[in-house]
C-alpha positions in Angstrom: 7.7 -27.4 5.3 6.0 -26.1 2.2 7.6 -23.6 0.1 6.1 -20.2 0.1 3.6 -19.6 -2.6 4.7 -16.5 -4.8 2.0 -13.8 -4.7 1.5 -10.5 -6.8 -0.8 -7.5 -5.9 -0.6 -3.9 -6.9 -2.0 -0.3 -7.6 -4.1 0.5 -10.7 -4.1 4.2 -11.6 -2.6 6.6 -14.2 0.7 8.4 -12.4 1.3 6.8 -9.5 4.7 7.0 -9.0 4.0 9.1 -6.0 1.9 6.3 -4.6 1.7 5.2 -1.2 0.5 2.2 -1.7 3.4 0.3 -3.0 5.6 1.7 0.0 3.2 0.4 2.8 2.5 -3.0 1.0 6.5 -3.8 0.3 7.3 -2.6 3.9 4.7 -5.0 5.1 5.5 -8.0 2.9 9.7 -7.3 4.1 7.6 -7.3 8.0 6.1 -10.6 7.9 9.1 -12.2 6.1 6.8 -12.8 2.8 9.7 -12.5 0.9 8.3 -14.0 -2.5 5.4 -11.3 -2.3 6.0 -8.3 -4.6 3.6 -4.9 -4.8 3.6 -3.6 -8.0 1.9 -0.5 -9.4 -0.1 -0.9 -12.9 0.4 2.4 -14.4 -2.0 3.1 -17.7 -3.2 5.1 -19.7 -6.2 4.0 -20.3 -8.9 1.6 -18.7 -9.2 -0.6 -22.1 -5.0 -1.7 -21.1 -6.1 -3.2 -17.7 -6.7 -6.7 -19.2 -3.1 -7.1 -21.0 -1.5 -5.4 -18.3 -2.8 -7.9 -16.1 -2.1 -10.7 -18.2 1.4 -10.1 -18.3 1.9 -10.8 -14.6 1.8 -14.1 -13.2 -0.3 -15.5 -9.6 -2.0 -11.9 -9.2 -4.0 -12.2 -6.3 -5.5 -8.4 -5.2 -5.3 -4.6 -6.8 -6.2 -1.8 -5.4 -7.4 0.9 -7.8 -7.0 4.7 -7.4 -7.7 7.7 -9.4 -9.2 7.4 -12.1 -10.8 4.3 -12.0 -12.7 3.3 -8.9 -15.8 3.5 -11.6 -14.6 2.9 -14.7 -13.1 -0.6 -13.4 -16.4 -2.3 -12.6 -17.3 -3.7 -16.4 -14.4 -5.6 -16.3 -15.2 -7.4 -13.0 -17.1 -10.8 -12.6 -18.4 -9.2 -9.0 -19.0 -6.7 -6.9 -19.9 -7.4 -3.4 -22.7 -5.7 -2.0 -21.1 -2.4 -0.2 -19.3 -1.9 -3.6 -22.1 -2.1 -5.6 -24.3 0.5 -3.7 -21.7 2.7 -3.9 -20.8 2.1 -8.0 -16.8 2.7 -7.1 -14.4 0.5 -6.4 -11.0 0.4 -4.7 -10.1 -3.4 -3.9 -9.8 -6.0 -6.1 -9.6 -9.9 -5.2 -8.6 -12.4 -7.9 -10.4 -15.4 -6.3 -9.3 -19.2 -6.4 -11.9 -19.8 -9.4 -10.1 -17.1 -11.6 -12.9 -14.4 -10.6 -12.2 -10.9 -10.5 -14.7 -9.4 -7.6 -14.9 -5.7 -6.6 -14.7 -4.4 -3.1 -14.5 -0.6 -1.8 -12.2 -0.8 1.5 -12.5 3.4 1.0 -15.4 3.2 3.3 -13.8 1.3 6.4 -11.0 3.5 5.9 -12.9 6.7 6.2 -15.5 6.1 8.5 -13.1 4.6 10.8 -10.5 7.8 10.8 -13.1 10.2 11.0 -15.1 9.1 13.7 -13.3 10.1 16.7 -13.5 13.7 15.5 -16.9 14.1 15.0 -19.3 16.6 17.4 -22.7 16.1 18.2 -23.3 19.2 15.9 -21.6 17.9 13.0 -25.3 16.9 11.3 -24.4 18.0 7.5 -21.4 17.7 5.4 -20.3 18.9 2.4 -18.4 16.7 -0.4 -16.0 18.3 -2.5 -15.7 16.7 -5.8 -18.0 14.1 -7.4 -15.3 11.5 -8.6 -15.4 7.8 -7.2 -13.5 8.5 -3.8 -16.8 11.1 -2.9 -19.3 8.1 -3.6 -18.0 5.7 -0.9 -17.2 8.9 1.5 -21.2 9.5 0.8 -21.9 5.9 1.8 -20.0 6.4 5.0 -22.0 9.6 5.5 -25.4 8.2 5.4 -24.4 5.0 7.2 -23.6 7.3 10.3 -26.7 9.5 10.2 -24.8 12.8 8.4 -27.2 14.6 5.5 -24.8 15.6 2.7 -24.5 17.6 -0.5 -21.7 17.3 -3.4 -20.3 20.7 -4.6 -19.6 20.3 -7.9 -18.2 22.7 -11.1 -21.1 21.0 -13.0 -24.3 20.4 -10.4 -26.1 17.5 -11.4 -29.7 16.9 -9.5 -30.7 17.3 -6.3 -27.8 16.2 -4.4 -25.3 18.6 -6.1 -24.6 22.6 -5.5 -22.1 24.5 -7.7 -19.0 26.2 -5.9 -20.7 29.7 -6.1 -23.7 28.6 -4.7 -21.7 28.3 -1.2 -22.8 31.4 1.1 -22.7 32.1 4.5 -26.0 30.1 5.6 -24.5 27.0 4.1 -21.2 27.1 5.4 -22.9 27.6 8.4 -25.6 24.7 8.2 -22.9 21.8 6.9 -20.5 22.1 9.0 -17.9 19.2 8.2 -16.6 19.4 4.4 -14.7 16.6 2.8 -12.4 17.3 0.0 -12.0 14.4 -2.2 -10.7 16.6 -5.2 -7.0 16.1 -6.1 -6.5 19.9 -5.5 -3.6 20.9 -3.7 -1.6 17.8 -4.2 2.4 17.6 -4.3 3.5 19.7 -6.2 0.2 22.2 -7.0 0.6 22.4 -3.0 -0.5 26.2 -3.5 -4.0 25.3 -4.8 -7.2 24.3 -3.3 -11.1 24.4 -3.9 -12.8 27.4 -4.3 -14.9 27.5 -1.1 -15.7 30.7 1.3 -12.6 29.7 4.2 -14.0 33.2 5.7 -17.1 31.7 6.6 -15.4 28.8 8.3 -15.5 28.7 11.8 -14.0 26.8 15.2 -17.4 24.6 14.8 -16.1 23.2 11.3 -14.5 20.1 10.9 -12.5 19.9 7.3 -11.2 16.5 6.2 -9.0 16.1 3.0 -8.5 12.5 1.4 -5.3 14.5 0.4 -2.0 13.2 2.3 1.0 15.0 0.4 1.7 17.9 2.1 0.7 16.5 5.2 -1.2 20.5 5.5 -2.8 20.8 2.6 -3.5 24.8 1.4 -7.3 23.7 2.4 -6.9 22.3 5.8 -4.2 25.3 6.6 -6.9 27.8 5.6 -9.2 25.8 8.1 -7.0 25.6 10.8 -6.6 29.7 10.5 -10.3 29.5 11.5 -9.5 27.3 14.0 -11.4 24.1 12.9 -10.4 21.2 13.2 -8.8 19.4 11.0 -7.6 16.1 9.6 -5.5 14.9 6.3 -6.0 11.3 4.7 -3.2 9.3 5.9 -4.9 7.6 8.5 -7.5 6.4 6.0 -5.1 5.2 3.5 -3.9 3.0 6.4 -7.0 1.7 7.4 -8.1 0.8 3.5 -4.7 -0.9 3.1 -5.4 -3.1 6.2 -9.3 -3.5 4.8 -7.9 -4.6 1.5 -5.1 -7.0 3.1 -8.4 -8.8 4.9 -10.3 -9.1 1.5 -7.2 -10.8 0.0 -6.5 -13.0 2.6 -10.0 -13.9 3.6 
């Protein structure tokens, strides 16, 4: 029988401790009896440390990256395959067997796929909170399934952005499913959350945060006052993790 190859993967970010990723990937390896598999997270600083960090650890064979750089990561790839590259952000990385570092976003799968049973035949336009590299593949999802979008953004850039004090009435009322892919409101700022209108929100809304600790984030308890429904981002973490477990074992 041939011995069991030792693998490495892990998280790239700057403070992760909290991260779920390591928990899930460790519980799964411990599953399937992988015992010489190890999850580790690659906590810097700075994007410009990724190469020595990297170097210091032996048969690495996938990342995932998280905030803050799904975008800044992609100069130091060899690769991006195509859904990655039309969204400029990545979340996946595969080390393949030529020594190749190529760039995947498994943030699309994971979003699409948990948000899809929710969605009414009235949910037409969404809004995107936040214009960091989570927001560009929740975008992609978007368009793939037919839903117009805007980013709201401190700083509106062109013709796809609006500023948080542009949001009235009429537009809460227009885009009725808003995405918040800002960090706001995380464990343990739990009391915070983005500076939208919640009185215009209404039992027509759907609001979606990528945020998973507190399992009711400040934003989707304001929403759920309204009585719209409402959905955190544990489910999609989930789903990406599995996405990223096929691209590393594909």
């Amino acid at each position: 029988m041939k011995e069991e190859e030792s693998k490495t993967f892990g998280l790239l970010g700057k403070n992760i401790s909290y991260s779920f990723s390591r928990g899930y990937f460790t519980e799964k390896f411990e599953k399937l009896k992988l015992n010489k598999y190890k999850y580790l997270n690659f906590d810097i600083q700075q994007i410009k440390d990724f190469p020595s960090i990297i170097g210091e650890e032996k048969n690495v064979r996938g990342i995932n990256v998280t905030i803050p750089y799904k975008e800044e990561i992609i100069p130091f790839l060899d690769k991006l395959d195509e859904t990655a590259k039309n969204i400029g952000a990545v979340n996946t990385i595969k080390f393949t067997k030529r020594g190749n570092l190529k760039g995947y976003n498994s943030d699309v799968v994971g979003f699409e796929n948990s948000i899809k049973p929710l969605l009414k035949k009235h949910h037409k336009k969404a809004l995107i909170l936040g214009t960091g590299g989570a927001s560009k593949a929740i975008a992609f999802a978007l368009h793939k399934n037919s839903i117009k979008y805007k980013f709201v953004s401190r700083n509106p850039e062109g013709k796809k952005e609006i500023s948080y004090h542009s949001l009235s009435e009429e537009t809460l009322l227009k885009y009725t499913v808003i995405i918040n892919c800002t960090p706001l409101g995380t464990f343990p700022e739990i009391e915070k959350c983005p500076d939208i209108p919640y009185h215009f929100i209404t039992d027509a809304h759907l609001l979606y945060d990528l945020i998973y600790n507190p399992e009711v984030s400040t934003f989707l308890s304001k929403g759920k006052e309204k009585g719209a429904i409402i959905k955190n981002g544990f489910e999609m973490l989930q789903l990406q993790a599995e996405e990223s477990w096929r691209i590393w074992n594909e």
